[in-house]
N, CA, C and O atoms as CSV, one atom per row, in Angstrom:
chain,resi,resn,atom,element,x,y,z
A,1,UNK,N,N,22.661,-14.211,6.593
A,1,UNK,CA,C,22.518,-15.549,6.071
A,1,UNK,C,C,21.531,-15.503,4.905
A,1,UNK,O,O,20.412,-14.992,4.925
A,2,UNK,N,N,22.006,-15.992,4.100
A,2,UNK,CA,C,21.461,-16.484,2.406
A,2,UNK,C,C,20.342,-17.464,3.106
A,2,UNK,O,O,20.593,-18.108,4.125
A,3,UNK,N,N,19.012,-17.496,2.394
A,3,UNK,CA,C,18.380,-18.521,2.771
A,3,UNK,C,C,17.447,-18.922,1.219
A,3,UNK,O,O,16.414,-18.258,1.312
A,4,UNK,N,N,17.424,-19.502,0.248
A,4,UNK,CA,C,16.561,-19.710,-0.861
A,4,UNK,C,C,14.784,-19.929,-0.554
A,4,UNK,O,O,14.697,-20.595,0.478
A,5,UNK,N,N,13.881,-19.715,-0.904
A,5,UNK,CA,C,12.734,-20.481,-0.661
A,5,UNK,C,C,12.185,-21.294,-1.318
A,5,UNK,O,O,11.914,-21.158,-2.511
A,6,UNK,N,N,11.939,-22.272,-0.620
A,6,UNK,CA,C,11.831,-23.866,-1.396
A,6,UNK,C,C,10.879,-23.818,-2.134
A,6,UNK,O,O,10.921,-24.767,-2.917
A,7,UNK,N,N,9.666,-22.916,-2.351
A,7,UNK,CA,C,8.510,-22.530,-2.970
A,7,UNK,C,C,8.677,-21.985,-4.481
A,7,UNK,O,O,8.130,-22.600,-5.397
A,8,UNK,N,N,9.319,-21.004,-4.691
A,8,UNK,CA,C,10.169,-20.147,-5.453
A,8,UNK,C,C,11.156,-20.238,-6.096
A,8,UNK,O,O,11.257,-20.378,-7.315
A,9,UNK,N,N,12.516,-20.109,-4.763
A,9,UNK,CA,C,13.692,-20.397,-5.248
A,9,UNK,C,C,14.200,-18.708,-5.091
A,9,UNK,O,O,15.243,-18.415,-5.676
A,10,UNK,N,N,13.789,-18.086,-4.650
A,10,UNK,CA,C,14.347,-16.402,-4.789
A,10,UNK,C,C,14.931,-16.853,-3.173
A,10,UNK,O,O,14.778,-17.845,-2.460
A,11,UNK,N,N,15.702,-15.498,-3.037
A,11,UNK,CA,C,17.335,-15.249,-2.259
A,11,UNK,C,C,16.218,-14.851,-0.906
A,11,UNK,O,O,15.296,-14.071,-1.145
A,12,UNK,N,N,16.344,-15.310,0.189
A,12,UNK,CA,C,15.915,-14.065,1.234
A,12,UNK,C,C,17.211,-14.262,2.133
A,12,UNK,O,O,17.726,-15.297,2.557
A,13,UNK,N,N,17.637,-12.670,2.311
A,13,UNK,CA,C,18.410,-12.481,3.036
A,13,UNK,C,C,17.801,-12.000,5.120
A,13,UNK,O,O,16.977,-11.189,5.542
A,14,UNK,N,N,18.609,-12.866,5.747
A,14,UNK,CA,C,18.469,-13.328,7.117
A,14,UNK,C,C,19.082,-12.505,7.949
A,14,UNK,O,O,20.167,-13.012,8.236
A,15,UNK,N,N,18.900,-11.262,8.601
A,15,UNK,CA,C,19.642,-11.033,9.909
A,15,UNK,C,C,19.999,-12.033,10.985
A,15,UNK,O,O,19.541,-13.160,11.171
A,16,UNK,N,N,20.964,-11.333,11.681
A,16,UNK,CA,C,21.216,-12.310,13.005
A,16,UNK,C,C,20.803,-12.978,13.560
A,16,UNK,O,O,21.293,-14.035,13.959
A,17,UNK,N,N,19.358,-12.370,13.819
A,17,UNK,CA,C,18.283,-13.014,14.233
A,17,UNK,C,C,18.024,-14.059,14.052
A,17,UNK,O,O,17.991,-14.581,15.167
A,18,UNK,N,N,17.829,-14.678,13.418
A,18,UNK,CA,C,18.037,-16.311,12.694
A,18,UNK,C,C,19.005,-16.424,12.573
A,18,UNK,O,O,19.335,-16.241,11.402
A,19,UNK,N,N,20.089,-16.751,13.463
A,19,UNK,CA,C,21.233,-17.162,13.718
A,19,UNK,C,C,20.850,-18.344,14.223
A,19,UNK,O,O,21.222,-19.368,13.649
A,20,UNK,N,N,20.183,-18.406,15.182
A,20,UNK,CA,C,19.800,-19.263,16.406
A,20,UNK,C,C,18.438,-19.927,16.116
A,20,UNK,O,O,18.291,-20.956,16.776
A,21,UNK,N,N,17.555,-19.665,15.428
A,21,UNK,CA,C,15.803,-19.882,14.770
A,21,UNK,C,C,15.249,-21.889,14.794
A,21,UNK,O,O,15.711,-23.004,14.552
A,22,UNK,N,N,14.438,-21.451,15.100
A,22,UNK,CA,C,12.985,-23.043,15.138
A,22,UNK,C,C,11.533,-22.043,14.940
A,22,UNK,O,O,10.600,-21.767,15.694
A,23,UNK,N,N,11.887,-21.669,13.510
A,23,UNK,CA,C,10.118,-21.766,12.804
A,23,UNK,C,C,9.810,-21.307,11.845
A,23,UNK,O,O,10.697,-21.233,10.995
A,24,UNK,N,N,8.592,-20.833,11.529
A,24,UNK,CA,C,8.029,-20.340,10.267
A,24,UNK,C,C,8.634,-18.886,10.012
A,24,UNK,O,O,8.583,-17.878,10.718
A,25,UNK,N,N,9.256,-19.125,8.696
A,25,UNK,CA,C,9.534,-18.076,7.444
A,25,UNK,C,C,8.490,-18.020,6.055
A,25,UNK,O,O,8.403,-18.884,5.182
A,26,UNK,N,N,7.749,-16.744,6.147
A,26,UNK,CA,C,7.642,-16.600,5.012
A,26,UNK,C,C,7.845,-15.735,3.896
A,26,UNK,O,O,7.904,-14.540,4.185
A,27,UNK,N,N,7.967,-16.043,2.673
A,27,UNK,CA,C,8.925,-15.387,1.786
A,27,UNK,C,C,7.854,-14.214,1.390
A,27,UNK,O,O,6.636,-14.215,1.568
A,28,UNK,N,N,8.601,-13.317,0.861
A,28,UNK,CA,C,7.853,-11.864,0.762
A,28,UNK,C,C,7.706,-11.614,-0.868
A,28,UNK,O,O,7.534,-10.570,-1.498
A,29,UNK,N,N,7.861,-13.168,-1.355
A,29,UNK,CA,C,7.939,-12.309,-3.053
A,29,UNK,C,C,6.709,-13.830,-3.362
A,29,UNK,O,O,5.652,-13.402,-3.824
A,30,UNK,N,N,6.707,-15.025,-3.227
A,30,UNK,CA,C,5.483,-15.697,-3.409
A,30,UNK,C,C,4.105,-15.942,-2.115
A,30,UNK,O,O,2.966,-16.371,-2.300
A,31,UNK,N,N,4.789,-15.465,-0.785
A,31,UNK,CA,C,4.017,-15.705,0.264
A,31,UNK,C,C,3.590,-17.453,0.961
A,31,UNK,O,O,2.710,-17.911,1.690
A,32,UNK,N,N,5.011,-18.087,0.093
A,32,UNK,CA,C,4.798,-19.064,0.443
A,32,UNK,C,C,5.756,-19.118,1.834
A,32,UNK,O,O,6.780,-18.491,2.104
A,33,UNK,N,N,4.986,-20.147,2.620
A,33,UNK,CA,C,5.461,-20.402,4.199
A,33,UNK,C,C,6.249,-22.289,4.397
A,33,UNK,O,O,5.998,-23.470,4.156
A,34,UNK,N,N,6.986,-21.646,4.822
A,34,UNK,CA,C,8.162,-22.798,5.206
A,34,UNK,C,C,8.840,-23.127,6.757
A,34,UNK,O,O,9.244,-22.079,7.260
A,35,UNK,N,N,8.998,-23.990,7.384
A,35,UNK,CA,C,9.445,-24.121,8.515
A,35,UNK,C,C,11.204,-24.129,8.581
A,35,UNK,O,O,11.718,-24.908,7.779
A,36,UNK,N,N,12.021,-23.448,9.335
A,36,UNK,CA,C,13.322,-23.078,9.159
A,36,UNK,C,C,14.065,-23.666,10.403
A,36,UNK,O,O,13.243,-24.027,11.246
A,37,UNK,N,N,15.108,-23.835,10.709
A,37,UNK,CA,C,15.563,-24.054,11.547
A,37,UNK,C,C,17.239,-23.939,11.584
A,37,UNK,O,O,18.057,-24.544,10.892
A,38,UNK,N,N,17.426,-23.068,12.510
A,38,UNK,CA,C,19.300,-23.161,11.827
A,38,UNK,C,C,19.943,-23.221,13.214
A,38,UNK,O,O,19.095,-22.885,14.041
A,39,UNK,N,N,21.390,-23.590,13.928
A,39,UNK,CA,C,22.158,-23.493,14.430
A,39,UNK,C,C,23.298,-22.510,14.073
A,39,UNK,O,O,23.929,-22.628,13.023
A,40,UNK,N,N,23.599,-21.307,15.191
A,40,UNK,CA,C,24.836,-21.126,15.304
A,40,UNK,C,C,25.078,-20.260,13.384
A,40,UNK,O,O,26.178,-20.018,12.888
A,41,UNK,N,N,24.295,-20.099,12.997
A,41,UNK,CA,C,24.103,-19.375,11.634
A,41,UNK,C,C,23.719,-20.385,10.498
A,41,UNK,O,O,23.339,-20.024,9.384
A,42,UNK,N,N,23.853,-21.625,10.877
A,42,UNK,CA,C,23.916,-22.710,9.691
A,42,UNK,C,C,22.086,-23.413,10.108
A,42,UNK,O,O,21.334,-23.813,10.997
A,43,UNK,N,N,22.243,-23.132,8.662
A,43,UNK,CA,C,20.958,-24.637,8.457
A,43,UNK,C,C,20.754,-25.484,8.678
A,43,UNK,O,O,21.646,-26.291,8.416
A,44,UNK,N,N,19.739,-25.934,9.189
A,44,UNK,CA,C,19.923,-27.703,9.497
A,44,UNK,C,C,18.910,-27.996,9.088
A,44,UNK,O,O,18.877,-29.200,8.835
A,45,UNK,N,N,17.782,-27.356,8.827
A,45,UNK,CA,C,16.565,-28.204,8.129
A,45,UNK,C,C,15.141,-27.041,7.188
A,45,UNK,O,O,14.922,-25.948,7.709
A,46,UNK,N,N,14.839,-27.185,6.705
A,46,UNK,CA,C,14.044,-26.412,5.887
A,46,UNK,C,C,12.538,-27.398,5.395
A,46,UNK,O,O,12.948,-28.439,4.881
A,47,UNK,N,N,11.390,-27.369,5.407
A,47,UNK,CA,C,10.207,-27.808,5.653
A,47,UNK,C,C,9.635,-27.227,5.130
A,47,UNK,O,O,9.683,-26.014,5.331
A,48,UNK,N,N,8.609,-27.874,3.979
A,48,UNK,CA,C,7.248,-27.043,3.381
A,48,UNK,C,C,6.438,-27.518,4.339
A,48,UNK,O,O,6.256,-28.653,4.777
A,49,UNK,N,N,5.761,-25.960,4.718
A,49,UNK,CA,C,4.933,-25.511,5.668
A,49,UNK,C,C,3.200,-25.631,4.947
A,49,UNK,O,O,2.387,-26.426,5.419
A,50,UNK,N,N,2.838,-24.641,3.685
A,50,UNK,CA,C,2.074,-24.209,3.219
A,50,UNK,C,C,2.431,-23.751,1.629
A,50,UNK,O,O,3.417,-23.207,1.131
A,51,UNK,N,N,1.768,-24.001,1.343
A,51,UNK,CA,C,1.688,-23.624,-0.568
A,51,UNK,C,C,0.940,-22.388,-0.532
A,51,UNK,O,O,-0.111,-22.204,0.080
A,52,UNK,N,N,1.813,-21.242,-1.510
A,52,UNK,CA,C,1.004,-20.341,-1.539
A,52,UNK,C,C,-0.489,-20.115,-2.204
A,52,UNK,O,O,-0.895,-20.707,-3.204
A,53,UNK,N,N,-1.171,-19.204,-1.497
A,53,UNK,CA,C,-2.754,-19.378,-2.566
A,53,UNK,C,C,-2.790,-18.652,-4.008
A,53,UNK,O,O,-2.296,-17.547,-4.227
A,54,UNK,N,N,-3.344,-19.320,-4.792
A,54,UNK,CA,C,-2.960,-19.047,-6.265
A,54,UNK,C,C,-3.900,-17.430,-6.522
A,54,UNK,O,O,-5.054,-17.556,-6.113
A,55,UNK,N,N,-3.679,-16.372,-6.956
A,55,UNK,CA,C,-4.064,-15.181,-7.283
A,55,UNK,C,C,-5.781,-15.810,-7.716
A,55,UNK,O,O,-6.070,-16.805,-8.381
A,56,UNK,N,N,-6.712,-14.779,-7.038
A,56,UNK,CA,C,-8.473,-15.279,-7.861
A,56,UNK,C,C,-8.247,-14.728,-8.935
A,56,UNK,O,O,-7.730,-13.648,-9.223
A,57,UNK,N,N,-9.006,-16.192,-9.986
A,57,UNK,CA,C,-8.988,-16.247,-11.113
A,57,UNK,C,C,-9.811,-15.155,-12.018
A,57,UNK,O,O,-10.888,-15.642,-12.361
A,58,UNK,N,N,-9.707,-14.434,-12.280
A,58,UNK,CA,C,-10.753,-13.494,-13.548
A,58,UNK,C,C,-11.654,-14.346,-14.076
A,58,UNK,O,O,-11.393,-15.471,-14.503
A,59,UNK,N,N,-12.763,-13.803,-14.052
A,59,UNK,CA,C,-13.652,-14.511,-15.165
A,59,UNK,C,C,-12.896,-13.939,-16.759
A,59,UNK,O,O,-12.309,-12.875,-16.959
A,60,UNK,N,N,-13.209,-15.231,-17.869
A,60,UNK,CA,C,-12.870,-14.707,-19.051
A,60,UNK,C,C,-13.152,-13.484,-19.947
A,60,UNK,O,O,-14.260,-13.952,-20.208
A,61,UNK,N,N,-13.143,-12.689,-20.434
A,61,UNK,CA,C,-13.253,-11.398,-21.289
A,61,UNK,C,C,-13.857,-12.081,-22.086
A,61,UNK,O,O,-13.389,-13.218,-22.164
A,62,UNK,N,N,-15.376,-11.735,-23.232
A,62,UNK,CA,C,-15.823,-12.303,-23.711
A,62,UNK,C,C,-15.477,-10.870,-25.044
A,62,UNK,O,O,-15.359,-9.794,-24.457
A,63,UNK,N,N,-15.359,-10.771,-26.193
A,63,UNK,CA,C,-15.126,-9.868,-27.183
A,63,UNK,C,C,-16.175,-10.037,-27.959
A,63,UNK,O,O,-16.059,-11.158,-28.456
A,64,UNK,N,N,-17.167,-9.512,-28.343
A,64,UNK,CA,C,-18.140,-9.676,-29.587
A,64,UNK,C,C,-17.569,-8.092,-30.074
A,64,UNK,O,O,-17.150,-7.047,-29.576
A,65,UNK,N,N,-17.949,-8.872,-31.745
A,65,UNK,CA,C,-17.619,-7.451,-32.637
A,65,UNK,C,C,-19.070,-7.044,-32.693
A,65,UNK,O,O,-20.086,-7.737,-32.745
A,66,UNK,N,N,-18.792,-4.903,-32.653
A,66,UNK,CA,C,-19.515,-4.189,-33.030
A,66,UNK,C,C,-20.561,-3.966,-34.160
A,66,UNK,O,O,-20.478,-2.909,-34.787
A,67,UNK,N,N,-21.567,-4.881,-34.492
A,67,UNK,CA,C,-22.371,-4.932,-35.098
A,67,UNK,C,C,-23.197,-3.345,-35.148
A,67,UNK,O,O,-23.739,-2.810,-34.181
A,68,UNK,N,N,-23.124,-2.861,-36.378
A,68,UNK,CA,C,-24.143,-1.643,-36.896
A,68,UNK,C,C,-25.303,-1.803,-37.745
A,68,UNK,O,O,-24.847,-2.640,-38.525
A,69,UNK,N,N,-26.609,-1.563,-38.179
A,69,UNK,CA,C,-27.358,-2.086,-38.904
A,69,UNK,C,C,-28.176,-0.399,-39.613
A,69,UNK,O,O,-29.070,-0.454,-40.457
């Protein structure tokens, strides 16, 4: 089973296993978490769970030119 993530939007593909499913999926390419639920192989409901956490920010690179005297 094809499943999109509502976070993203990239493909995750579903074994059998979630054929039958009531819960949290999370996607392996933003780490965002979603609540799933399917019947019998089909979907029936999809839920933002959690927003992924945004990468820590870098402090800025400051550039001064090489002054010689």
């Amino acid at each position: 089973m094809k499943v999109n993530c509502i976070t993203c939007g990239h493909s995750l593909n579903l074994d059998e296993a979630y054929d039958d499913f009531d819960g949290l999926v999370r996607c392996y390419v933003c780490s965002g978490l979603f609540e799933l639920k399917t019947v019998e192989g089909k979907v029936k409901s999809v839920r933002f769970a959690q927003a992924p956490q945004p990468a820590a920010a870098r402090p800025p690179r400051i550039f001064e030119e090489n002054k010689t005297t």
